[in-house]
N, C-alpha and C positions, 0 to 999 in steps of 0.2 A: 324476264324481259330479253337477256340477250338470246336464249334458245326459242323464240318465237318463230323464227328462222333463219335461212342457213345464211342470209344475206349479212356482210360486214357494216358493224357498228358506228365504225367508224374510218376514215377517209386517210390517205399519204399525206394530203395537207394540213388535216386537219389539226389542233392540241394547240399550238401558240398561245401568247396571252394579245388582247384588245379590248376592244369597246363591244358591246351590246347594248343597241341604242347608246345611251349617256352614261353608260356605267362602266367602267374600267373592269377587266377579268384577267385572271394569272393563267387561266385555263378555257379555250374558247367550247370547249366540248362540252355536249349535255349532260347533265348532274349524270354524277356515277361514272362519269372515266377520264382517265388522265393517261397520256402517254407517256409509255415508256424510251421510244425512240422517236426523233424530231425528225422529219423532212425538211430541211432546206437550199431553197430555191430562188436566184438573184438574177433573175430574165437571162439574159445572153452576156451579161457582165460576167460571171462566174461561174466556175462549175456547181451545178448541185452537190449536195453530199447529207448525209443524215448524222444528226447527232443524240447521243447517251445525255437519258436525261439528268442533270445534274444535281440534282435531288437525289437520285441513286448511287453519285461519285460520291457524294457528300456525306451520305450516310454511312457507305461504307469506307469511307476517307480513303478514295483510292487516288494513284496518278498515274499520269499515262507516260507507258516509252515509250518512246516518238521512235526507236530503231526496230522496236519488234512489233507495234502496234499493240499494243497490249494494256490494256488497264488491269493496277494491278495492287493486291492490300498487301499490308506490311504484318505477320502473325508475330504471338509472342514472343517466338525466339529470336526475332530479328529478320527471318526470309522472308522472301514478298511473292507471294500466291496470284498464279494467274488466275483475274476474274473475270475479266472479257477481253475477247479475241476479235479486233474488226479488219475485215479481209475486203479491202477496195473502198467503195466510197459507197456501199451501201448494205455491209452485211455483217452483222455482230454477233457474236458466239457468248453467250451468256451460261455461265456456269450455276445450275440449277439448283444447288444448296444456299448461294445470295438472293437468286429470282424468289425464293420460298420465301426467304427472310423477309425478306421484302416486302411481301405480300399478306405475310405474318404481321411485322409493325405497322401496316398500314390500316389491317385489315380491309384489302380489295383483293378481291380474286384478279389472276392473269388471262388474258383472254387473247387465244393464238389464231388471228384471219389468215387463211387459205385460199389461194384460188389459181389454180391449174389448170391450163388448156393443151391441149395438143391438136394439130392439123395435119391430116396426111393430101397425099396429091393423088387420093384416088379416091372413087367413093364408098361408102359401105357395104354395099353390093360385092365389089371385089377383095374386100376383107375378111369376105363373110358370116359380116355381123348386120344386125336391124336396128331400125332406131331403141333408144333405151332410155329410160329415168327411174333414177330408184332415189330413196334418203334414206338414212340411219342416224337415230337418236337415241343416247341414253344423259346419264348424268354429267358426263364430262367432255362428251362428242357429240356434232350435231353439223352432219354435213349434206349434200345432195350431188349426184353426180350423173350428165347426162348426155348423153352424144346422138350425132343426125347427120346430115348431109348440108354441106351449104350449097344456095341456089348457083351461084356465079362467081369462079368456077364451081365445078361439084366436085368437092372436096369432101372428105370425111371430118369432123370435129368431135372432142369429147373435151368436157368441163366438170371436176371437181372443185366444191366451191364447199366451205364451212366453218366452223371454228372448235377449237380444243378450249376446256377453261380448266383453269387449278384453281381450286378453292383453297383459301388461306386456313392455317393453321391457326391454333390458339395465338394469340398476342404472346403469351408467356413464353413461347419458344423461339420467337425471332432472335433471342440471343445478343442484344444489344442492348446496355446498361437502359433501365437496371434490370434486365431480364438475363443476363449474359449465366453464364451455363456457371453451374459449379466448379472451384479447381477440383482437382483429381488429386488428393496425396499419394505418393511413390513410396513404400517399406524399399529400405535398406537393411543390408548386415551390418550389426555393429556389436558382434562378439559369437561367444560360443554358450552352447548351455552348459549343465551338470553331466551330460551326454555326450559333449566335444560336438553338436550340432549348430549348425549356423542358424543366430538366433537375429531376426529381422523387427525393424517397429516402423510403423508409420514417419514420414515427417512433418505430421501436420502439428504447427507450432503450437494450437489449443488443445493438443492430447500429449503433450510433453510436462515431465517436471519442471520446475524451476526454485529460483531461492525464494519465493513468497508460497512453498506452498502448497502450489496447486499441482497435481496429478503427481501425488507421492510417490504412488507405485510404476510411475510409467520411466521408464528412459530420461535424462536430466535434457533438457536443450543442447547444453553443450557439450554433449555428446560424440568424438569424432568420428565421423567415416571415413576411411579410405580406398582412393582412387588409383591407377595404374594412372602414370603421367602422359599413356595417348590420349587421357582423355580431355587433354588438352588442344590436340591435333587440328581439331573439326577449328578450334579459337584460333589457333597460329597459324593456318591456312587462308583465311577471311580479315586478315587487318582490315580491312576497310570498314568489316561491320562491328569486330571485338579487341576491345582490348586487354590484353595479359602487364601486369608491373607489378613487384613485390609486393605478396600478399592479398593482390585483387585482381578480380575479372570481371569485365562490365561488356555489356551491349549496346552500343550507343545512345543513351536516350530510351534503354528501354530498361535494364535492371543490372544490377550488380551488386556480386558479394564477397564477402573473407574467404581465402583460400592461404594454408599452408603449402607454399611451391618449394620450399627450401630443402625441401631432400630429395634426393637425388633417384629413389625409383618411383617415390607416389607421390599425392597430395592430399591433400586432408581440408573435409569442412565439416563446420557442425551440423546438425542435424536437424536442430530446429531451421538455421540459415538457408537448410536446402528448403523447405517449404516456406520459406517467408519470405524470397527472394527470386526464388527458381520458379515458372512456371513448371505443371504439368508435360509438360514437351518433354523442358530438358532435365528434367529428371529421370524421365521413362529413358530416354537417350545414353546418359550419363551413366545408370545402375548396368549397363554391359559392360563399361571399364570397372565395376567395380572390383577392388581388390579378393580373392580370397583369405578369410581369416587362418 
């Protein structure tokens, strides 16, 4: 339906919610589309300006800096990811790994309208070029582009008109509970072998021993690893998002665990605690202070 041709689906004003006839609509568009970006428009009272649909803030629980103009997520480790970029009062930079998501959970395809003019102040005579129209169509492009002369003045014109579409992913990859990606467990060293070789194990806390048991042969949970104490640095730089106190370190609101701070070159945590507390991030981050045995 939408590649029937190159002509757009749909309109600047169009997507609000209203009435149809006597029926109330959250979405004024015909079945199958819903916008992603609002136009709106308040006669000569107010400036226009377009807005992010909120549906999209929403899902990807973003907020906006009102200094950098920026919508933006919060990741596991506490940093906040630019995810779109609005530059004036009508142009948004969308970072194409959410747009996918997106499009993934929804299951709707993204559909990108075009439409390009140029006019020169001479005719095509003196360009030397002749009238033209051509189209190109495959799976995921579907545009037409054609230039002439206007009658008054004679002017040369050319118009690219069309649309781009991304077809949605499996649902399963949108990445957004309960479809959110696997952790990643991190090996650490946590001794030497029969060889004086630095011997590493996972930290993932269901492949660890423990007192009831289970995984006899694996490494015990409480297991220590040790840290070189910059690898506190990244924490003691950022108060505002981490905090360091006797024996803990936390992320605000996002995770915290036991740490041995009390000596004076390293620190020490358990093994199992770094996978059951730590994201994938900061583990991957963290294992470059890690000490030498």
């Amino acid at each position: 339906m939408v590649f029937k041709n190159s002509d757009w689906d749909v309109h600047i004003e169009d997507g609000g919610p209203g009435f149809n006839g006597n029926t109330y609509c959250s979405n004024l568009l015909r079945d199958g589309f819903e916008s992603l970006l609002y136009y709106r428009e308040f006669d000569d009272i107010h400036k226009p300006f377009v807005e992010l649909s909120q549906e999209f803030i929403l899902l990807n629980n973003l907020y906006f800096d009102e200094q950098k103009k920026t919508y933006c997520a919060i990741l596991k480790d506490g940093t906040a990811e630019e995810v779109v970029r609005v530059s004036g009062d009508d142009t948004f930079i969308i970072k194409l790994p959410y747009l996918t998501r997106y499009a993934a959970a929804k299951q709707m395809a993204v559909v990108l309208f075009y439409d390009i003019e140029m006019k020169f102040d001479v005719a095509t005579t003196e360009l030397g070029v002749k009238e033209f129209s051509d189209k190109h169509k495959n799976e995921n492009v579907f545009y037409q582009i054609w230039g002439s002369d206007l009658i008054m003045p004679q002017n040369a014109y050319s118009v690219l008109r069309g649309k781009k579409i991304i077809y949605p992913r499996p649902v399963e990859t949108c990445g957004y509970w309960p479809f959110e990606k696997e952790e990643e467990f991190v090996d650490f060293v946590i001794g030497l072998d029969e060889n004086c070789n630095e011997k590493s194990f996972t930290c993932n806390p269901d492949k660890l021993a423990d007192y009831f048991g289970n995984n006899p042969d694996a490494p015990l949970y409480l297991t220590p690893v040790f840290f070189k104490r910059e690898v506190l640095q990244k924490y003691i730089l950022q108060p505002n998002l981490y905090n360091i106190r006797d024996g803990y370190l936390e992320c605000k609101g996002l995770w915290g665990i036991e740490i041995d701070n009390h000596h004076k070159d390293v620190i020490s945590v358990y093994l199992g605690d770094l996978g059951q507390h730590l994201s994938d991030y900061i583990g991957k981050a963290s294992i470059l202070f890690q000490m030498k045995v």
